[in-house]
DRENMI-482156 format. One record per residue (C-alpha): x, y, z. Coordinates in steps of 0.02 Angstrom, whole numbers, plus 32768, in hexadecimal, padded with zeros to 4 digits. Layout:
BEGIN
XYZ ...
//
This chain:
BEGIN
E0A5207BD722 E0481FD3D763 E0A61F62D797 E02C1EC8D72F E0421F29D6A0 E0C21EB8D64D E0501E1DD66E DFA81E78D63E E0091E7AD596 E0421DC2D59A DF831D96D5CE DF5D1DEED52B DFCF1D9BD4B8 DFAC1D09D4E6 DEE01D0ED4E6 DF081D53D427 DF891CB5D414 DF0E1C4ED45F DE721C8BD3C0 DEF71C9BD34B DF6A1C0ED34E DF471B53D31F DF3A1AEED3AA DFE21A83D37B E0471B2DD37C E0E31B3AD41E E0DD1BE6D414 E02E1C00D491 E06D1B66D50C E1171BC8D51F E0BA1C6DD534 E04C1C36D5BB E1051BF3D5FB E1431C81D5F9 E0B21CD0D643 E0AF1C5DD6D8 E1591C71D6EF E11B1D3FD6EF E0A71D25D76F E11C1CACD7DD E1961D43D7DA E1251DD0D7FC E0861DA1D842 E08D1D0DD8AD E12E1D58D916 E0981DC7D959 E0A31DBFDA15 DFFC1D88DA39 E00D1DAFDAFF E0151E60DAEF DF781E52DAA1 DF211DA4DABD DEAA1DC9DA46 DF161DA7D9B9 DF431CFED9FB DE921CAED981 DEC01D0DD8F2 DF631CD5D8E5 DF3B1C28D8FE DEBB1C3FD874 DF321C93D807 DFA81C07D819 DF1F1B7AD7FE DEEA1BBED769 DF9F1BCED71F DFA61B0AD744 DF031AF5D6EB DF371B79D64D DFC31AFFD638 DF5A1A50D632 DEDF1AB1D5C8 DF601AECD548 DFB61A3FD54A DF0019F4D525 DED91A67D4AE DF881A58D44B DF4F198ED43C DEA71989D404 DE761955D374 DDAC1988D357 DD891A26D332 DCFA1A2BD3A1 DD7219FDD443 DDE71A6AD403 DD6B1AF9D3FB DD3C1AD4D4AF DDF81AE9D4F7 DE051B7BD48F DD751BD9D4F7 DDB51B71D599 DE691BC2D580 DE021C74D559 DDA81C6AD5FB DE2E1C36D659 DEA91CE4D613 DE1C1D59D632 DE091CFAD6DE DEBE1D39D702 DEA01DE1D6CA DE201DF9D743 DE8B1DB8D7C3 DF141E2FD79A DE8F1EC5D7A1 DE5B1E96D85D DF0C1E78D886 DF2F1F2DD83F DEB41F6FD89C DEC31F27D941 DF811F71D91D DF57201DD8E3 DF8F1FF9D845 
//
């Protein structure tokens, strides 16, 4: 079984939180929690020197969980719909943006 599998699920849930939920709703800010705290566990523990190419993707993973957070603490305060609308694709891009680092990360580990 992949390792990522377990946060490929989280990244999931929370992209369908993220369309599905209004933006005042805890329940997507303590999933992407949760999933940071996922990714702090199993991802960024990574030793980068065995392979040195990892060393940019998990910076990048790690930058964008920063930015996921700000984006779903913006988008739990707005109050236009338009603005709203616009952290809602913001938070999309940015949980598909993981995915895709999780896929090079599996396959730079034969996962």
């Amino acid at each position: 079984m992949n390792r990522f599998a377990a946060l490929r699920s989280q990244l999931t849930h929370c992209h369908h939180l993220t369309q599905s939920s209004p933006p005042g709703e805890t329940d997507l800010y303590l999933q992407i929690l949760a999933l940071r705290q996922g990714f702090q566990s199993q991802v960024l523990p990574l030793d980068a020197r065995a392979d040195p190419a990892l060393q940019p993707i998990l910076t990048e993973i790690n930058r964008s969980l920063r930015l996921l957070e700000v984006d779903v603490a913006f988008w739990r305060s707005c109050r236009q719909a338009i603005t709203q609308q616009q952290r809602q694709q913001q938070i999309g891009a940015r949980l598909a943006q993981l995915g895709q680092f999780l896929e090079v990360l599996s396959e730079r580990l034969g996962d």
